[in-house]
Each structure stands twice: as C-alpha cells, then as structure tokens.
C-alpha positions, 0 to 999 in steps of 0.5 A: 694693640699688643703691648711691645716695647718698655721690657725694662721698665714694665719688669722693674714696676712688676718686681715692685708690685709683686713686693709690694713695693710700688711707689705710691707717686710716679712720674711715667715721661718721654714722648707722646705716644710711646705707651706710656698709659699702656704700661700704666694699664698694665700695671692695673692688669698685673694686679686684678688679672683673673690669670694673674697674667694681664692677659687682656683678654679677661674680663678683670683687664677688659674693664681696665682698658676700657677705663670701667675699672671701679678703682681707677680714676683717670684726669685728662685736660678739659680743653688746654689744662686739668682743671681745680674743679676735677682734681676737687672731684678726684680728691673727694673720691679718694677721700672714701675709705679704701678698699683691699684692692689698689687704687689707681690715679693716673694723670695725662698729660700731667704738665698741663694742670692748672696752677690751682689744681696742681696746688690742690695736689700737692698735700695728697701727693706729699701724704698719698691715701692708703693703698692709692699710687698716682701715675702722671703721664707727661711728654714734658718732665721740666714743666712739671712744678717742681713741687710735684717732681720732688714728690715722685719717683720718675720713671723715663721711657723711650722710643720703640726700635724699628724692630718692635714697631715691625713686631707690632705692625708687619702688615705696615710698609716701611716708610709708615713704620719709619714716620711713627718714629718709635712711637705706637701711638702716632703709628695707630693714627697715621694707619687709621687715616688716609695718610698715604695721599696726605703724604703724597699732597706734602710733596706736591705742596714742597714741590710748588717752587718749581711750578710758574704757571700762576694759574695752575697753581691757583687751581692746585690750591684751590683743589686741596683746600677744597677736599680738606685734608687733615693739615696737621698730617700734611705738615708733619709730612712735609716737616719729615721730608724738609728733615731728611733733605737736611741730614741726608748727606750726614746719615743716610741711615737715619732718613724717614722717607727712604723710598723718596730719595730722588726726590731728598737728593734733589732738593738737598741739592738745591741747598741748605738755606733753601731747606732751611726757609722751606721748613721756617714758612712750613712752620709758619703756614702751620701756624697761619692754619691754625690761626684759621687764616684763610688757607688759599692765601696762606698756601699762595704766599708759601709758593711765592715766598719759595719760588722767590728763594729758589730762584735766588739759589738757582740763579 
C-alpha cells in the first residue's frame, strides 16, 4: 500500500533526519489505523534506502517493512499489555554497542505497557543509548504514564481526507471509502472481508423492530448465527448507520452511508430516543457477544427490546 497522507508530518521528520537532528524519543499519536507505523518505516527507509529515496521497492526498504531490518526492534502486546519480560529483552539487546547505522525501537500500541515494563523504560528513555530513537505508537496519548510523555516529543497525526483515501483506493466505492473514516488501516481490512454482506446483515439486524412475526425472526436468527459472520464488522456497521440517523438533519454532509438515505431518513423519523436506545442495546449486544453469551438469546432480546420501544414511539 502506497504511503499517502501525513505530508506535514513526514517532512518536518525528513528535515530532522537530514540534519541530524531526530529526537531520539518520540511520541506518534491519533487514531488507530492512520499510518502511524507507516510513517515510522518510512523514516527507517529514509535512512538505509539504496536511492536514498524510501522508494520501498529496494531490498534495503523491502527488510523494513517486513520488519527483517537488523537495526529494528519492534514490541507489541502479547495478548492485553507489553509485557517486563520483552522490554528486558529489548533492553539487553540495546544494551550492545551500536553500530554506525541508526537503531530504531518502535512501540505499538505503546499505552498498553504494563506498569512494570513501562518502569523498566523510563531510565533508557530519560538517557536513550547511542545512535538509538524509540517511536511509541499510541491511539491514547492520556494513558501514557506521564513519566514516558515528559521524556518525548509528541508528534500528533490525523485522519486521511476523503481525497487521499480516493487517491489510495479509486477502485473502492464511496460508502466503503466513507466507513474507513480516514483511516487506511480500517480501509484495507474492511476490503479484505466480505463487508458488503456484513453491512448488508447490519441493516437487517436494525431493521427486526419492524418485523412481528416471532417465528420468522427466530429463523432469521438462527440463520446469522449460523453462518457466523465476523460481529465485530456488523456492529460497526450498525453503530455507523445509528450515527447517521442521529446527525442527519444536522449535517447531511458529514453522513457515512449516504447511499442508505431512505432507509436514515426513515428511521430519524421515528425519532431521536428510539435511535438512541438502538445505539445503547447495539453497544450492549456487542458487549454480550463478547462475553460469549449465547448469541440466538442476545439477538432475540435486542428485537424484543426494539420492537417494544417502537411501538411506544409509534403509538
């Protein structure tokens, strides 16, 4: 994937490596799946390039983004944290003299270190080793212990325009464009699955309130559990639809699913409230999901609780 977006950023961190001035601890932050470690190879690639170009096509910046880079350490979690036991590992490696090239430490998902290993940190961020630049990658710049935030410089990154994601994508439709919501990230995995039938049950889920038949929606259900789709993508689905019926009267313009209007303008009609408790037992759902509650059960009390609301409304 061709690195688009971040033009800011990425040349203010060129100026700096061609000076030879990199801060040797930053902070990359903003949103999951903007490109943060994209930017944060690239920086690598800036440096080993055989065209001094980060052209990515070299072997130099191949062994970058496939991670194989000798000079490159990279820590992610291991299940919910970074644990004290690879920072350790990270530390005793480091702890080899350098060589003339640059290494590079990058952190994801840098807010979920432990305590401990976030401790264990702190004295080599405070007095970083010789020709060595820690990048932490975080979507949550506040749960960083503040410790580790006093020790770097935070460099913040935003979403992709409409545009850019067009410019990295033109073979993508619109409302897939518009469900990324600038982030390149989100866009490559929702192109990777079967999202257009997962959106499509979204709406099939929203819409059993207006079904009565008890029967016919125990089969429906039956039906989507059955052919297990990936949940996670329906809600997300779902809670995008719920948040455009809610600002559609607001700001057309900002609507992610523009090519469901009739269906948004029919549901704001029913009301804010009912949108409301919608998007509080869609969250709820999800939460029962993940707590692998039995799903048949779950979904069936989501549509009784709806069509209960509904008629409410609507009486």
């Amino acid at each position: 994937m061709p690195l688009i977006g971040h033009a800011k950023e990425r040349q203010y961190l060129l100026k700096k490596q061609r000076e030879d001035r990199i801060f040797p601890v930053m902070i990359f932050h903003g949103p999951n799946g903007i490109g943060k470690k994209a930017v944060a190879l690239e920086l690598i690639c800036n440096e080993v390039c055989s065209h001094q170009s980060a052209c990515g096509d070299c072997p130099a910046c191949q062994k970058v983004q496939n991670l194989e880079y000798e000079n490159l350490f990279v820590l992610r979690p291991e299940g919910k944290f970074i644990k004290i036991e690879a920072v350790r590992q990270l530390l005793s490696a480091l702890s080899l003299r350098a060589q003339d090239l640059t290494r590079y430490v990058i952190l994801e998902e840098a807010e979920k270190l432990n305590p401990q290993a976030a401790n264990a940190l702190l004295k080599t961020l405070e007095e970083p080793p010789e020709k060595t630049v820690f990048i932490l990658l975080t979507s949550n710049l506040s749960s960083l212990l503040p410790t580790i935030r006093s020790r770097a410089i935070p460099i913040a990154f935003n979403t992709l325009s409409f545009q850019e994601l067009q410019e990295l994508s033109p073979e993508s439709p619109t409302w897939l464009l518009k469900a990324a919501q600038g982030r390149p990230g989100l866009l490559e995995d929702l192109k990777q699955h079967d999202s257009l039938q997962e959106r499509k049950l979204a709406l099939e889920v929203l819409s059993l309130y207006r079904e009565s038949s008890r029967h016919e929606n125990f089969q429906k259900i039956k039906q989507w559990v059955k052919d297990k789709p990936n949940w996670d993508r329906v809600f997300f689905f779902m809670q995008s639809f719920l948040r455009d019926a809610r600002i559609l009267s607001i700001n057309e313009d900002k609507l992610l699913n523009l090519d469901q209007k009739a269906y948004l303008q029919d549901l704001s009609q029913i009301g804010d409230d009912f949108i409301d408790l919608q998007y509080r037992a869609t969250i709820r759902l999800q939460e029962q999901f993940l707590a692998n509650q039995d799903k048949s059960l779950c979904l069936e009390n989501f549509w009784f609780e709806s069509k209960k609301k509904y008629v409410s409304v609507t009486a």
